[in-house]
C-alpha positions as CSV (number, residue, x, y, z in Angstrom):
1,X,-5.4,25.2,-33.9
2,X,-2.9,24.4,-31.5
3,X,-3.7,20.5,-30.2
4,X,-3.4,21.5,-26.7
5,X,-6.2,24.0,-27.0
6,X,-7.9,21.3,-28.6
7,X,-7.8,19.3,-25.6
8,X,-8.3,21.5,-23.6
9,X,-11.4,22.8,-25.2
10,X,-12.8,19.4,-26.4
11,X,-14.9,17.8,-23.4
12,X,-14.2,14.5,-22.5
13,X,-16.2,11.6,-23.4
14,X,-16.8,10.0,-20.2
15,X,-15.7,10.0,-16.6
16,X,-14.4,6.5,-15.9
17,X,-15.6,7.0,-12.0
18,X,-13.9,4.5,-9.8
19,X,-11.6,1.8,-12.1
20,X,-11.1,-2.1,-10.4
21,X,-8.0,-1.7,-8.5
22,X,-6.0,-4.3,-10.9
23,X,-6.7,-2.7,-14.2
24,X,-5.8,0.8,-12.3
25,X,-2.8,-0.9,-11.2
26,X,-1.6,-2.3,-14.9
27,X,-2.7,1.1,-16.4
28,X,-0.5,2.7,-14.1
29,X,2.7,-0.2,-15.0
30,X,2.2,-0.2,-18.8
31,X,2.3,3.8,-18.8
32,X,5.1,3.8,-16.8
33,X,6.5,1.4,-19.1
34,X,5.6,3.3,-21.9
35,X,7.3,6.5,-20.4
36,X,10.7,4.5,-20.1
37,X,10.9,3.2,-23.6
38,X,10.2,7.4,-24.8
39,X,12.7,8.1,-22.6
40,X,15.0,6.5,-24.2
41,X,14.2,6.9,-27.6
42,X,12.6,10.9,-28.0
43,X,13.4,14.0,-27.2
44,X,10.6,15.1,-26.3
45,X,7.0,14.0,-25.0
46,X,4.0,13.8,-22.4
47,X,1.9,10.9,-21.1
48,X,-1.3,11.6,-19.5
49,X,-3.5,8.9,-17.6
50,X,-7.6,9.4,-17.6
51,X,-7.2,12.2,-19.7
52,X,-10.0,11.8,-23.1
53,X,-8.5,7.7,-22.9
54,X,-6.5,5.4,-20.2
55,X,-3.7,6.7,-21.8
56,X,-2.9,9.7,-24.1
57,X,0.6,10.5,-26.0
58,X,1.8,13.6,-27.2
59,X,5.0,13.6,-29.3
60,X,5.9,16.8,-27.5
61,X,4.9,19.0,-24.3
62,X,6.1,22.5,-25.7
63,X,5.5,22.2,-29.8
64,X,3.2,19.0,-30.1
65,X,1.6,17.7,-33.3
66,X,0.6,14.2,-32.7
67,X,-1.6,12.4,-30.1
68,X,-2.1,8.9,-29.1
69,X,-4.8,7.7,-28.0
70,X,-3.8,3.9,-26.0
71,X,-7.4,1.8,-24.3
72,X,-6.1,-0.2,-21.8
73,X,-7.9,-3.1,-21.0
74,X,-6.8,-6.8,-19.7
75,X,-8.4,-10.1,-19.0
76,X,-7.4,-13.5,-17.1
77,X,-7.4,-15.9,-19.5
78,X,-8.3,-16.1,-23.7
79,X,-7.6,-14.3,-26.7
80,X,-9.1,-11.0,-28.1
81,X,-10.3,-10.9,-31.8
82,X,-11.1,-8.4,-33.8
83,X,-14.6,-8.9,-33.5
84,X,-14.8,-8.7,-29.4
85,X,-13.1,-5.7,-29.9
86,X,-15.6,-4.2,-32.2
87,X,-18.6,-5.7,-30.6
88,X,-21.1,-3.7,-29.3
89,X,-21.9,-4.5,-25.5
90,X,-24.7,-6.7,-24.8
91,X,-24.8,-7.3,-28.7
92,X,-25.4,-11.1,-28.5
93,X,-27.3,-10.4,-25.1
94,X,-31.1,-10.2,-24.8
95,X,-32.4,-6.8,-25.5
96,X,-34.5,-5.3,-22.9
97,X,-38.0,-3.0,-24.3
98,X,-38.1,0.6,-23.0
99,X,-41.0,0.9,-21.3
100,X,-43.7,3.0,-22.9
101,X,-42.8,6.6,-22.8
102,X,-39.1,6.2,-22.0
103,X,-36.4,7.4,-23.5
104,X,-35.2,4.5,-25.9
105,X,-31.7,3.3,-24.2
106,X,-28.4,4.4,-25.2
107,X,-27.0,2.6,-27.5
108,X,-22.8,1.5,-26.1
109,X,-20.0,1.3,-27.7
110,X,-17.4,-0.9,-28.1
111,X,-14.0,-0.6,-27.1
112,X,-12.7,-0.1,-31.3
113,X,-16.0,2.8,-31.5
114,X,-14.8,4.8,-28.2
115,X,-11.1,4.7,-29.8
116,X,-12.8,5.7,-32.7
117,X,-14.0,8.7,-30.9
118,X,-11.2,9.5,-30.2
119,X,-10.3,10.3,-33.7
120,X,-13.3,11.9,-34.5
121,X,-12.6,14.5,-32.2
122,X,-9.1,15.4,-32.7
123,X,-9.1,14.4,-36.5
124,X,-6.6,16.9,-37.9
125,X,-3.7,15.6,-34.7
126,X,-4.7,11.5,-34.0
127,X,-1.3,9.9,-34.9
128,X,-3.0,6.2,-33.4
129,X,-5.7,4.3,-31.6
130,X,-4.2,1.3,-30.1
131,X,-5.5,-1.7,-28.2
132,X,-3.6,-2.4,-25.3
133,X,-4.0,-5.4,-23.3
134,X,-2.1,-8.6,-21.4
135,X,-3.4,-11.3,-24.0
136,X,-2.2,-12.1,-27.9
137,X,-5.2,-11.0,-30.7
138,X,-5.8,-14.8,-32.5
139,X,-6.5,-12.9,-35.7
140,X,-3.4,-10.7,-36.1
141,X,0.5,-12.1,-35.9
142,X,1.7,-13.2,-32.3
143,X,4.0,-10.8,-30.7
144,X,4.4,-7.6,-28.4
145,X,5.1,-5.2,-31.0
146,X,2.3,-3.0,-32.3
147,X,0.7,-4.5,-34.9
148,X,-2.2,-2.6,-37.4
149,X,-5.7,-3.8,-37.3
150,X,-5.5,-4.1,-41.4
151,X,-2.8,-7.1,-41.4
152,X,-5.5,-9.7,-40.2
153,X,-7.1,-11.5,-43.0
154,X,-9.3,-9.6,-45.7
155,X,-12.6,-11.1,-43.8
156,X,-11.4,-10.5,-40.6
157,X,-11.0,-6.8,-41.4
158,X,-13.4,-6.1,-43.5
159,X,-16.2,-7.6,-41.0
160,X,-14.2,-5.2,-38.5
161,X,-15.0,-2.2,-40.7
162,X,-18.9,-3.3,-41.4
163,X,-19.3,-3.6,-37.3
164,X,-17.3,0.0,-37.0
165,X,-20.2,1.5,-39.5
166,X,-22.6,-0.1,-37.8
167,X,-22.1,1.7,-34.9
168,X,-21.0,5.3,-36.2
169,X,-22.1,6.0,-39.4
170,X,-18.8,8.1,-40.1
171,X,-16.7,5.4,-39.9
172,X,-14.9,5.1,-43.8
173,X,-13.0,2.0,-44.9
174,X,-9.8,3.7,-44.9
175,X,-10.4,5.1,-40.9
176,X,-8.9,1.1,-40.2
177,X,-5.2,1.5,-40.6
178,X,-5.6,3.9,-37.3
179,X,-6.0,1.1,-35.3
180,X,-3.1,-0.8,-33.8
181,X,-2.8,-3.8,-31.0
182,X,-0.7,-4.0,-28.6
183,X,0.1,-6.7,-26.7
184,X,2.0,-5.8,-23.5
185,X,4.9,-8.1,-22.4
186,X,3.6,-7.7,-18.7
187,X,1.8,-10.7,-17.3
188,X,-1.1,-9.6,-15.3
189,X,0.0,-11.5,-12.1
190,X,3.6,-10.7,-12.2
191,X,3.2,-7.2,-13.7
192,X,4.4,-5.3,-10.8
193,X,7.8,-7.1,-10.6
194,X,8.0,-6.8,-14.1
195,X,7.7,-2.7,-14.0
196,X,9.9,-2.7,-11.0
197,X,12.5,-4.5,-12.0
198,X,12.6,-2.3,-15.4
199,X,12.7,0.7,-13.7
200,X,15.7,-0.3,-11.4
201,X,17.3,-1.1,-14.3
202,X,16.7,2.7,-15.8
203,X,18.3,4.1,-13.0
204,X,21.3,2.1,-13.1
205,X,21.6,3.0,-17.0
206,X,20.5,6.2,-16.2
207,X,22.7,7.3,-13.3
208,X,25.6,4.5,-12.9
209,X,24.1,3.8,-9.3
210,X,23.7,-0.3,-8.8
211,X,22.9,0.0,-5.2
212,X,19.1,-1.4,-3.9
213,X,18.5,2.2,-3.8
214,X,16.9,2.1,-7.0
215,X,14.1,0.6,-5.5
216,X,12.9,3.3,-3.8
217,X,13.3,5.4,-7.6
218,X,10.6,2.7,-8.6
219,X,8.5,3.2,-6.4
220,X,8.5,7.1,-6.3
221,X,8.3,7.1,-10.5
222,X,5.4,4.6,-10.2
223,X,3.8,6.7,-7.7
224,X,4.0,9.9,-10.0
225,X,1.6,8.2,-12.7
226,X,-0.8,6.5,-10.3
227,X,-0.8,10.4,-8.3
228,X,-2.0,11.4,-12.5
229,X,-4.3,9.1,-12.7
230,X,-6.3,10.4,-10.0
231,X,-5.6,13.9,-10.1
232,X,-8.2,16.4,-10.4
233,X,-6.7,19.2,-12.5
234,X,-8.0,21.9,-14.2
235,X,-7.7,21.7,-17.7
236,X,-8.9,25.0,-18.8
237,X,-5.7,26.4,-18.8
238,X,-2.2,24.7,-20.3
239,X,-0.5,25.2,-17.2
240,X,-3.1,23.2,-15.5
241,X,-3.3,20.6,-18.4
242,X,1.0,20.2,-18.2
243,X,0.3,19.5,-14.1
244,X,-1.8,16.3,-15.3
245,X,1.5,14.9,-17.6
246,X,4.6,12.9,-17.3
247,X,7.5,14.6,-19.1
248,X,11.0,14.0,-19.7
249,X,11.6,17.0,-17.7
250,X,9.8,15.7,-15.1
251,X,11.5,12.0,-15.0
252,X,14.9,14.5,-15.7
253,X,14.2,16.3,-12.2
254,X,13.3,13.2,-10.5
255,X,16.2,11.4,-11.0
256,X,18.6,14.6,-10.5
257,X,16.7,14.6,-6.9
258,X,17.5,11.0,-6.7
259,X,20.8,11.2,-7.2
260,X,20.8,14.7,-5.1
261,X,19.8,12.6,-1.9
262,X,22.6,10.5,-2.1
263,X,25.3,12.8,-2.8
264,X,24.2,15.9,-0.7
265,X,22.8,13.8,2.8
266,X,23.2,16.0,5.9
267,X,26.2,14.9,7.7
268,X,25.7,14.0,11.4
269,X,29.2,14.5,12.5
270,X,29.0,18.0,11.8
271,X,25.9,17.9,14.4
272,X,26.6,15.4,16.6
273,X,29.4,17.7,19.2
274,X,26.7,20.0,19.5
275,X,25.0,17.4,21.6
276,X,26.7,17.6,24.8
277,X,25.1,14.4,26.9
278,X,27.0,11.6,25.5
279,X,24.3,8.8,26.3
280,X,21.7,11.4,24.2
281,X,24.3,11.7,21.7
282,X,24.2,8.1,21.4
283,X,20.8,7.4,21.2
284,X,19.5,10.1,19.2
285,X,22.4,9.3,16.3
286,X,21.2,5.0,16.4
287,X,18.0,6.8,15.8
288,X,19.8,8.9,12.7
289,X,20.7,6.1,11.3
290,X,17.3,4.6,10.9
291,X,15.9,7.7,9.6
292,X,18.5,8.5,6.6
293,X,17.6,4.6,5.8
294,X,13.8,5.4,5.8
295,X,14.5,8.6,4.0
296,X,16.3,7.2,0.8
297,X,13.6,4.5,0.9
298,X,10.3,6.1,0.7
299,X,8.6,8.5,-2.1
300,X,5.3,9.8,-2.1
301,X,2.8,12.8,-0.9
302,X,2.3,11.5,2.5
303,X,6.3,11.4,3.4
304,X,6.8,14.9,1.0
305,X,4.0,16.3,3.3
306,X,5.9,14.8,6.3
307,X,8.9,16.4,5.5
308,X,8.2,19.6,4.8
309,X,5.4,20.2,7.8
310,X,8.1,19.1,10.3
311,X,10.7,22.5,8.7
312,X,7.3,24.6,9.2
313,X,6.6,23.6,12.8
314,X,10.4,23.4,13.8
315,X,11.3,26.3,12.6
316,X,10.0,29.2,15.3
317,X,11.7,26.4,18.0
318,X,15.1,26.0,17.0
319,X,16.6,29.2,16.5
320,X,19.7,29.1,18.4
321,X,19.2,31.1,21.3
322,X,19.3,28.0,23.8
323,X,21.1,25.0,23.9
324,X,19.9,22.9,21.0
325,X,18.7,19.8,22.1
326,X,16.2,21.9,24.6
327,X,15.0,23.7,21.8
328,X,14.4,20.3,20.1
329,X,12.6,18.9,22.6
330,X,9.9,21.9,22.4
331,X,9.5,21.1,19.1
332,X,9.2,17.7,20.0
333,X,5.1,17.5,20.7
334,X,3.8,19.7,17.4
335,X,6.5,16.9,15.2
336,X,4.7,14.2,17.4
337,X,1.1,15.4,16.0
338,X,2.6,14.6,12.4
339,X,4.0,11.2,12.7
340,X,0.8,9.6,11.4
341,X,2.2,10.8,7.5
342,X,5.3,8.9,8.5
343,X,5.1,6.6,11.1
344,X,2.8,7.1,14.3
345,X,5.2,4.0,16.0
346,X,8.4,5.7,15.9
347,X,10.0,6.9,19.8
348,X,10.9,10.4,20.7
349,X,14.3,9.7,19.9
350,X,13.3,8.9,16.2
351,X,11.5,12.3,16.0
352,X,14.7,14.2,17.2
353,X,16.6,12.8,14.3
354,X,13.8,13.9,12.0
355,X,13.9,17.4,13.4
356,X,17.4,17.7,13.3
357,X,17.9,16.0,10.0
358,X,15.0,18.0,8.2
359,X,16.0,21.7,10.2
360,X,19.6,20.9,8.4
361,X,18.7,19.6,4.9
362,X,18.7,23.2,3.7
């Protein structure tokens, strides 16, 4: 069976529900990272967030054979071992007695058994289960290359293994070379320089462009994976499933847009004579000029929104059939109504640029 229909058709195992904002956040950077480095060095692939694990990896959108299943987790301070990874939560707790009558509790995972899951489900496609995290593993070899489980010392894995059987009966001694650690070079304080400052440098590999620009291509990239991780799709259907990825196609179309925008900006000397009243001419074009700087800058639904609601509501207004600032300014109030996806703060004159820029960027 096709792996996609296998996703689509295998529930998932849990709903995460709300995620603390900083691990969202580092999800978000490492998968980004991750999506760079494929970039560069595949054809072909797609990265989901929340979809069956933080992270999932298919070696390609339109023929795929191989998934990847990455847990993302991070902590302050320490090391992991292989046994913290394996450990069953609450194992070295104090167990509390169902009351009489109740259901006996659930027993939980550890992080290793849900990556083991993983496997269990998709058996025939599961290329890895790696551990991903901000802190070295004492009992494998220090580095941030991925490293398999089975390297640590012969106790070390093998009391791996016995905890893995443990807690699914399933589990087979040779089930251990799926699992790899990674340990991510992003520190969890300075992670979102880190991710920024790599994707700047993408740009300026990827299109020749050194200007600060490439900011605002950081942000917008980094806001299409945190947009995936908390988009509800439907994934019944492939079409639906492919809405939920990052592909190359998709970073290929976003930096063709970039580089679109910057090459292609509406020119307002070609609409500045039709402005008649010099001292509106003037003020309306400073007001230009702030707005093509705003536009280059910022990414996201709320400005996409922005800008395409202000072409809806300006277009049955400026038609041509009086002079053009008057039909503008009746525009002006319904533009007004949509500031609060831009900026409620910005002056009327502001909002004239943004009519006139958007009515032109056909």
């Amino acid at each position: 069976m096709d792996i996609r229909q296998d996703l689509l058709k295998e529930p998932q195992r849990e709903k995460g529900g709300k995620l603390a904002v900083e691990r969202f956040e580092y999800q978000a950077a490492w998968g980004l990272s991750r999506i760079l480095q494929l970039y560069k060095t595949v054809a072909d692939f797609g990265i989901a967030f929340e979809f069956h694990d933080d992270v999932l990896e298919l070696d390609s959108m339109s023929s795929p054979t191989k998934v990847t299943f990455f847990q993302v987790k991070t902590q302050k301070t320490g090391t992991w071992t292989l046994s913290g990874i394996s450990a069953s939560p609450g194992a070295k707790g104090k167990t509390t007695k169902a009351k009489p009558g109740a259901a006996s509790p659930e027993k939980k995972l550890s992080f290793a058994a849900k990556m083991y899951d993983n496997y269990k489900r998709f058996p025939g496609h599961t290329d890895r289960l790696v551990f991903v995290t901000n802190q070295m593993c004492s009992d494998l070899a220090e580095g941030h290359d991925e490293t398999k489980f089975d390297t640590a010392a012969a106790s070390k894995i093998e009391s791996f293994r016995k905890r893995l059987k443990e807690q699914d009966p399933d589990f087979l001694e040779e089930h251990s070379k799926l699992f790899h650690f990674c340990c991510s070079t992003m520190n969890l304080v300075s992670f979102s320089d880190t991710i920024m400052g790599a994707v700047q440098k993408f740009v300026i590999e990827q299109t020749g462009m050194t200007d600060t620009s490439t900011y605002a291509f950081a942000l917008m990239l980094l806001e299409e994976c945190r947009q995936r991780e908390r988009m509800d799709v439907d994934f019944t259907t492939f079409s639906g499933m492919s809405e939920s990825f990052v592909t190359r196609k998709l970073v290929d179309d976003r930096l063709e847009e970039f580089k679109r925008k910057r090459t292609e900006a509406v020119d307002w000397l070609q609409i500045a004579p039709d402005i008649t009243n010099i001292v509106r001419r003037r003020d309306i074009g400073a007001a230009w000029k702030l707005y093509v700087n705003d536009r280059l800058s910022r990414y996201g639904p709320g400005p996409q929104r922005f800008r395409k609601a202000v072409r809806d509501v300006v277009a049955p207004h400026v038609v041509g059939a009086r002079d053009l600032l008057t039909e503008v300014d009746a525009a002006l109030p319904e533009v007004r109504q949509l500031a609060h996806l831009w900026d409620p703060a910005v002056s009327d004159d502001y909002l004239r640029a943004v009519i006139l820029y958007e009515f032109h960027d056909v």
